[in-house]
Biopython code that builds the backbone (N, CA, C, O; Angstrom):
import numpy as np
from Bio.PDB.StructureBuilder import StructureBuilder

atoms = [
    (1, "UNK", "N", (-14.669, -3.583, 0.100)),
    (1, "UNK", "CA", (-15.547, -4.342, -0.748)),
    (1, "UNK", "C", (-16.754, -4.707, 0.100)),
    (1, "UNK", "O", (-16.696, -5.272, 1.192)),
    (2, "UNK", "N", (-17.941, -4.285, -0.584)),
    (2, "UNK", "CA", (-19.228, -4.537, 0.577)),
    (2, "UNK", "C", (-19.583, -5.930, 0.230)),
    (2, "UNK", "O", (-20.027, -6.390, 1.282)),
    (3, "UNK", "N", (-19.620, -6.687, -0.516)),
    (3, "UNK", "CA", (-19.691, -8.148, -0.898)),
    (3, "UNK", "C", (-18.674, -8.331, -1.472)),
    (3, "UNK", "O", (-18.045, -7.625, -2.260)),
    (4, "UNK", "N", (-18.398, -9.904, -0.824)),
    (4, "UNK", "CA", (-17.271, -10.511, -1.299)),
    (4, "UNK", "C", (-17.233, -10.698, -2.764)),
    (4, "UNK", "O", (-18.330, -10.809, -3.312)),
    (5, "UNK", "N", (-15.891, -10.767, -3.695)),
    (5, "UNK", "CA", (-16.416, -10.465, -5.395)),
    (5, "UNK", "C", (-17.196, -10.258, -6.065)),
    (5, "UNK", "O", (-17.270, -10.825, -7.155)),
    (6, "UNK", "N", (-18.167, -9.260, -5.599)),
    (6, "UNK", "CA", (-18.887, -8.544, -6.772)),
    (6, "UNK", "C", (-18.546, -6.924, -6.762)),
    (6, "UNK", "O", (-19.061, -5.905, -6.300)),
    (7, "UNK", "N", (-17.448, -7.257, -7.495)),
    (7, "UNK", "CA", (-17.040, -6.090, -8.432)),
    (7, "UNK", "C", (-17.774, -4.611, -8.316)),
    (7, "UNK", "O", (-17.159, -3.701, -7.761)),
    (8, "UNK", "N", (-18.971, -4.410, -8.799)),
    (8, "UNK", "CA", (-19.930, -3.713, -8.522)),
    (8, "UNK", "C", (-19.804, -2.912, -7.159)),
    (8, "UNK", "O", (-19.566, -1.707, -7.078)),
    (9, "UNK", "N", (-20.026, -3.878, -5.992)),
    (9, "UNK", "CA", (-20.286, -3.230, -4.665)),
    (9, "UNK", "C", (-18.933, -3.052, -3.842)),
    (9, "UNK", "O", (-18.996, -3.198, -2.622)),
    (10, "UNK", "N", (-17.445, -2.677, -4.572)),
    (10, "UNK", "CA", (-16.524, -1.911, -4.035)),
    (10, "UNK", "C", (-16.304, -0.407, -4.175)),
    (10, "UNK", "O", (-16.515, 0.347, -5.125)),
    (11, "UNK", "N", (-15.917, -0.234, -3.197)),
    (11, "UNK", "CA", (-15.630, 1.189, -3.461)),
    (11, "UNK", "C", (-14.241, 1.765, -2.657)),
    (11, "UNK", "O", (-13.769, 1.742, -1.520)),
    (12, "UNK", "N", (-13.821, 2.425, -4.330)),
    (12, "UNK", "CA", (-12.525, 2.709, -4.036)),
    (12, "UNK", "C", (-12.142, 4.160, -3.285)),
    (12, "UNK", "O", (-12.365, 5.295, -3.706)),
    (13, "UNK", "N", (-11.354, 3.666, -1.770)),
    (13, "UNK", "CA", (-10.770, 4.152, -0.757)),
    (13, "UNK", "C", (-9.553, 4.754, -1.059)),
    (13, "UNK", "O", (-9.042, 5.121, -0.001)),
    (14, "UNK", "N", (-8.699, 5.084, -2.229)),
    (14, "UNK", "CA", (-7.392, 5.702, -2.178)),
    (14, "UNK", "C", (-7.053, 5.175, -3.650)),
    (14, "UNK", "O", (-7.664, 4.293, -4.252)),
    (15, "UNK", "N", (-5.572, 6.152, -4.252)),
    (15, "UNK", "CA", (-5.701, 5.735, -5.179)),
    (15, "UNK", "C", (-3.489, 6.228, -4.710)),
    (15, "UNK", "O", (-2.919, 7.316, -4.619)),
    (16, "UNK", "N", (-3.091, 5.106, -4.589)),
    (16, "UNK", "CA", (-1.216, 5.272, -4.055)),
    (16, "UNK", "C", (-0.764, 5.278, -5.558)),
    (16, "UNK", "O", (-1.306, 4.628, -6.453)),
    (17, "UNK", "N", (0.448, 6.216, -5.710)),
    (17, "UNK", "CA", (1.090, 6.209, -6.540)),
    (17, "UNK", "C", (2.442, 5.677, -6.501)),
    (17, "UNK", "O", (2.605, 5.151, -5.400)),
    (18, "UNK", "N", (3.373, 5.594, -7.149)),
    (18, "UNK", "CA", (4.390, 4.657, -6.866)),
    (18, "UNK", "C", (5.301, 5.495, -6.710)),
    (18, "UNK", "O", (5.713, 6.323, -7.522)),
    (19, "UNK", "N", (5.904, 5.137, -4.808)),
    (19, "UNK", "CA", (7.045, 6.134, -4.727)),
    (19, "UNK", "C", (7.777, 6.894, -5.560)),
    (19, "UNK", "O", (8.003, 6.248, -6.584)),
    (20, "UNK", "N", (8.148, 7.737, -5.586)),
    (20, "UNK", "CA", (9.699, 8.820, -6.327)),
    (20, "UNK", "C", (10.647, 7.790, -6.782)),
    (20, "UNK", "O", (10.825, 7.549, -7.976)),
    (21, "UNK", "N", (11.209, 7.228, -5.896)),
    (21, "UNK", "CA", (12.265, 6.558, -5.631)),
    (21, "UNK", "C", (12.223, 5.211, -5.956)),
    (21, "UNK", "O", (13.246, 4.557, -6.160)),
    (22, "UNK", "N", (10.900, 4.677, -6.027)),
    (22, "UNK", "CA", (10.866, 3.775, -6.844)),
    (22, "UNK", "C", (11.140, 3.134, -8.288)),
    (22, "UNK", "O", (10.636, 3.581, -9.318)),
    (23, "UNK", "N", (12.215, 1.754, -8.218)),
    (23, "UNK", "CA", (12.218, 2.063, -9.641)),
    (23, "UNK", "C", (11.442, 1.148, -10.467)),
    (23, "UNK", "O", (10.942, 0.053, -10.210)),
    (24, "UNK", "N", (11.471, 2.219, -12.051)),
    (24, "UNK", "CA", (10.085, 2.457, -12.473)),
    (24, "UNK", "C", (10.285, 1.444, -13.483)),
    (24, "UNK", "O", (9.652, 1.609, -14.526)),
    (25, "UNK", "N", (11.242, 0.145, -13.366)),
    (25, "UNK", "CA", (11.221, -1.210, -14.399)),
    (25, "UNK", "C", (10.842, -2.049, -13.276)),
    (25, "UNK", "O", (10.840, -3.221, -13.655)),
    (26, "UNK", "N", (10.504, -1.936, -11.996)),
    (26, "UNK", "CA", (9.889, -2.723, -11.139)),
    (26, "UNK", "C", (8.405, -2.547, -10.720)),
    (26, "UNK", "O", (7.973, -1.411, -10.528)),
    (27, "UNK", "N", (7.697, -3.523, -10.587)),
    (27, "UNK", "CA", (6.053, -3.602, -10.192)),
    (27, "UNK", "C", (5.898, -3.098, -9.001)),
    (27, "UNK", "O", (6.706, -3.274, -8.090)),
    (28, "UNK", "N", (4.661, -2.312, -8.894)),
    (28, "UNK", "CA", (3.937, -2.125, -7.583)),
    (28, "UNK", "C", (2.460, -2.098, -7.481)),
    (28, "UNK", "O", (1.467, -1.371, -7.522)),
    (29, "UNK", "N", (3.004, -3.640, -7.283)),
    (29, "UNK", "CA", (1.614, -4.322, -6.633)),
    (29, "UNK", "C", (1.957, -5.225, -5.229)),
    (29, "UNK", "O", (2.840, -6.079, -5.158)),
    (30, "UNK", "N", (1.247, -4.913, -4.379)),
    (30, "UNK", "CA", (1.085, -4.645, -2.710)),
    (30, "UNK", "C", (0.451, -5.962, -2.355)),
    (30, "UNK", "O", (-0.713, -6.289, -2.584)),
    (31, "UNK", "N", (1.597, -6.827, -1.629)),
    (31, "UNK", "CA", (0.728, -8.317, -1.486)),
    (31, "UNK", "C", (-0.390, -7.732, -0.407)),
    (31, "UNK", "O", (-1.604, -7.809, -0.596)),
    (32, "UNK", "N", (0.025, -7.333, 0.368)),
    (32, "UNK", "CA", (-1.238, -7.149, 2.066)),
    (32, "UNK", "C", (-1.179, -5.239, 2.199)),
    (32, "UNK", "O", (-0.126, -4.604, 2.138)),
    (33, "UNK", "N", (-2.201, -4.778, 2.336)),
    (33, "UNK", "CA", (-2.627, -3.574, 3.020)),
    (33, "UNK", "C", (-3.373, -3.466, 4.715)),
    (33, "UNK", "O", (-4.204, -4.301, 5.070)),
    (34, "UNK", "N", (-3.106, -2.788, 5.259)),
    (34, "UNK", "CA", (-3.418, -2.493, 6.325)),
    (34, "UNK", "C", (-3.841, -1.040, 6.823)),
    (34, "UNK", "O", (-2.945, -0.213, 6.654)),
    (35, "UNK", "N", (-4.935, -0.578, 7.363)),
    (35, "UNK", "CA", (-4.963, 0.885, 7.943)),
    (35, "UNK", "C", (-4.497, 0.918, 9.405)),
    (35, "UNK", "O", (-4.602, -0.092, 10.101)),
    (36, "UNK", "N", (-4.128, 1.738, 9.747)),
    (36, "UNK", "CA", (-3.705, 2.099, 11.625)),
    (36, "UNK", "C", (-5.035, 2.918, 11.447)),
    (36, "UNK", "O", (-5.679, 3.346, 10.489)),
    (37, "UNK", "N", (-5.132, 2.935, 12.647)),
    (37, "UNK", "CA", (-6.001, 4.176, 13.745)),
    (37, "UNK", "C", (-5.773, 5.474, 13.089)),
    (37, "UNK", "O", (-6.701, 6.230, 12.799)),
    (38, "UNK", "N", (-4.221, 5.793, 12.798)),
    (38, "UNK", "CA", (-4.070, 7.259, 12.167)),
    (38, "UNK", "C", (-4.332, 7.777, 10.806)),
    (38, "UNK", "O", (-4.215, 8.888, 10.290)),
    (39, "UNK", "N", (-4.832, 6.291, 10.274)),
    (39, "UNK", "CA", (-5.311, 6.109, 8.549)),
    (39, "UNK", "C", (-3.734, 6.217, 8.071)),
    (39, "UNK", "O", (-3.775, 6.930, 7.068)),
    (40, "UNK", "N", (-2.445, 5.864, 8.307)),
    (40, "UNK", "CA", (-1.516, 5.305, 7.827)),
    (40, "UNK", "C", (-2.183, 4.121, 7.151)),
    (40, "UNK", "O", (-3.201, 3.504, 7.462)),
    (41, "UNK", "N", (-1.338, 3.972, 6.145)),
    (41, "UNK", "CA", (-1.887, 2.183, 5.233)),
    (41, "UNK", "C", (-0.236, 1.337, 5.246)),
    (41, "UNK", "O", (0.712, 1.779, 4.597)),
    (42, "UNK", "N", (-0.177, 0.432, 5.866)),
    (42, "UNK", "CA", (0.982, -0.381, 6.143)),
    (42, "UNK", "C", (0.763, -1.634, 4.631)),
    (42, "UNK", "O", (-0.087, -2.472, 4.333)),
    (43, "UNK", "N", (1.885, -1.203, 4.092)),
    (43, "UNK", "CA", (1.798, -2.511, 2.473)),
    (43, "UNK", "C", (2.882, -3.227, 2.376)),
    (43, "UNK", "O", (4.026, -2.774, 2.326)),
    (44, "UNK", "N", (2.542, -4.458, 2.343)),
    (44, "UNK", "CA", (3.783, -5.521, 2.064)),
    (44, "UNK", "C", (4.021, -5.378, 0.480)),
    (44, "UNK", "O", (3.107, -5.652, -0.297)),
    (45, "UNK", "N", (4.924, -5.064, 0.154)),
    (45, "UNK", "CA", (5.643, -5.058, -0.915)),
    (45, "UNK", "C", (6.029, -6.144, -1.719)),
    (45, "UNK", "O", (5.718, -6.487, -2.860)),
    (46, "UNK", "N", (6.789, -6.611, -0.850)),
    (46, "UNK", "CA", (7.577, -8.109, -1.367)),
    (46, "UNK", "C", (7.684, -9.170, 0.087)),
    (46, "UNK", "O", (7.075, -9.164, 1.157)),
    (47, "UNK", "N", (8.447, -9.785, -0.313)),
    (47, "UNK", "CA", (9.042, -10.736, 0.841)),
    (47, "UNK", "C", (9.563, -10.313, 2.379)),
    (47, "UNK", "O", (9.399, -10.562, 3.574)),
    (48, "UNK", "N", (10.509, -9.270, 1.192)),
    (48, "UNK", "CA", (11.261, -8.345, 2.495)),
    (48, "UNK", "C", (10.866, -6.970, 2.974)),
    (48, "UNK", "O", (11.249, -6.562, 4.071)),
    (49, "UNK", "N", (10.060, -6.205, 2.123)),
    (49, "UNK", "CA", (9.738, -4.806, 1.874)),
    (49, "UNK", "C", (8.611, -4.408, 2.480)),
    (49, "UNK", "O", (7.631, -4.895, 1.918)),
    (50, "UNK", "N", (8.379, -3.818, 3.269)),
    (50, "UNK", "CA", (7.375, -3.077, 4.009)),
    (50, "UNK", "C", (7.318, -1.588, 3.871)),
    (50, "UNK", "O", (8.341, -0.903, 3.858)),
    (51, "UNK", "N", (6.179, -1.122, 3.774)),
    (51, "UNK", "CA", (6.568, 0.523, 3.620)),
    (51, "UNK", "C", (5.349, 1.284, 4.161)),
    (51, "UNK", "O", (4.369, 0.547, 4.267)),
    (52, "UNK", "N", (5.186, 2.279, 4.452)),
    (52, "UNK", "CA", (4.108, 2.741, 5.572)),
    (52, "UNK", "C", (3.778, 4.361, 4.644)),
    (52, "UNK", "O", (4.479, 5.368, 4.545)),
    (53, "UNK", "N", (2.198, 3.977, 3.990)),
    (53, "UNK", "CA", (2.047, 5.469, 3.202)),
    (53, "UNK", "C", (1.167, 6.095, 3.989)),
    (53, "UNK", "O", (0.239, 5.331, 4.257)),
    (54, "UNK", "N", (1.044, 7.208, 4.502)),
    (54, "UNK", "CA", (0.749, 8.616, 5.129)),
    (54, "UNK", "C", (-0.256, 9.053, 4.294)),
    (54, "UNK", "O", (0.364, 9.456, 3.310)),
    (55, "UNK", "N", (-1.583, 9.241, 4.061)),
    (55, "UNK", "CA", (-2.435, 9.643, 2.777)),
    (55, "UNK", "C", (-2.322, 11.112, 3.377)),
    (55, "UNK", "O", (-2.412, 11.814, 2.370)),
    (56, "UNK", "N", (-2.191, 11.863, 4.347)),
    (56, "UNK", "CA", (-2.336, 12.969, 4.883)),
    (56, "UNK", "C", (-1.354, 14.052, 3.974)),
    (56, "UNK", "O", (-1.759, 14.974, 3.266)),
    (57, "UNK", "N", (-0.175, 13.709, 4.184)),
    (57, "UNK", "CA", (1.623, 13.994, 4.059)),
    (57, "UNK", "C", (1.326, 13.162, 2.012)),
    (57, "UNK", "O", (1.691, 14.008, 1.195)),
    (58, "UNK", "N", (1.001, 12.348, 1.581)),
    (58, "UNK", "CA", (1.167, 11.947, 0.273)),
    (58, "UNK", "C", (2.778, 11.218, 0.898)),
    (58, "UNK", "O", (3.606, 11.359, -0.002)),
    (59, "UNK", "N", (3.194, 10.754, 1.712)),
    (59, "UNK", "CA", (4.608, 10.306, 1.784)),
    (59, "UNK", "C", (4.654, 8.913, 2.126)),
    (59, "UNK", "O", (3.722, 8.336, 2.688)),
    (60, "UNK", "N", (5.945, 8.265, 1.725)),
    (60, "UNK", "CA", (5.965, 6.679, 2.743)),
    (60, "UNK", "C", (7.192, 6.300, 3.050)),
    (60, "UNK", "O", (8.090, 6.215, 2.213)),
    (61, "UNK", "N", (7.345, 6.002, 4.472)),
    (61, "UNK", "CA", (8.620, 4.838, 4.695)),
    (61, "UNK", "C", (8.356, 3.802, 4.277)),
    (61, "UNK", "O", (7.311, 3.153, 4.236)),
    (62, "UNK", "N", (9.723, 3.571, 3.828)),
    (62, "UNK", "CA", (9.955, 2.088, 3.312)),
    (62, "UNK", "C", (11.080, 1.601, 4.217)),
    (62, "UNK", "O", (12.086, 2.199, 4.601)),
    (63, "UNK", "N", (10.511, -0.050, 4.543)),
    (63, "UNK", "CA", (11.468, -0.535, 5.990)),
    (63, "UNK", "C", (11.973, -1.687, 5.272)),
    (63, "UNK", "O", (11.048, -2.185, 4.630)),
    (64, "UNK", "N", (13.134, -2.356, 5.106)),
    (64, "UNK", "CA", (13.796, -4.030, 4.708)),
    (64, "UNK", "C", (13.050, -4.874, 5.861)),
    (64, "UNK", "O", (12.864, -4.450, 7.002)),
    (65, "UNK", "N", (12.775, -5.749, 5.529)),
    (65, "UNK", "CA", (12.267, -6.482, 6.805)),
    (65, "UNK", "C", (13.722, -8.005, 6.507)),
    (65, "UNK", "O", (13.726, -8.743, 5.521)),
    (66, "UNK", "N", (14.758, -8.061, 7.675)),
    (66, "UNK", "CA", (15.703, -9.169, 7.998)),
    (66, "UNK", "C", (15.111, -10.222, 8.608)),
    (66, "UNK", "O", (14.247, -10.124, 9.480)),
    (67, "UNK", "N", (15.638, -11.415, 8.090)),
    (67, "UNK", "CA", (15.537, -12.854, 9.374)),
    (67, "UNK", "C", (17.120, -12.655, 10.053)),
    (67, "UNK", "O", (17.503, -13.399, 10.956)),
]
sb = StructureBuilder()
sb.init_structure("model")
sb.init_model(0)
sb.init_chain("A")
sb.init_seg("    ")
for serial, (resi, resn, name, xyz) in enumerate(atoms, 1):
    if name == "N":
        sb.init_residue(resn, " ", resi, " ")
    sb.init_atom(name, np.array(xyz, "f"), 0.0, 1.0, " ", f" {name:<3s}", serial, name[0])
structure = sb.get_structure()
């Protein structure tokens, strides 16, 4: 986003689809995104759920995150 909320001046970087394996009576919407260096995008899922999508490969691990 080149300015903060104006709509207008974003521009959209990727467009993730919702894992295979995902199931499809559950939401996917991504509290936090992140890029690495390798353009991996690291997305918090949920509370516990972390998952790491590959735009290269179209693929992603998905990790449980424990206390």
């Amino acid at each position: 986003m080149k300015e903060y909320e104006i709509k207008e001046s974003w521009t959209k970087m990727y467009t993730i689809n919702r894992p295979n394996d995902h199931p499809k009576g559950y939401g996917f919407s991504p509290l936090f995104c992140k890029m690495s260096n390798k353009g991996e995008i690291l997305i918090q899922v949920d509370q516990s759920t972390l998952m790491i999508y590959d735009p290269k490969n179209d693929s992603f691990i998905c990790q449980k995150v424990v206390n």
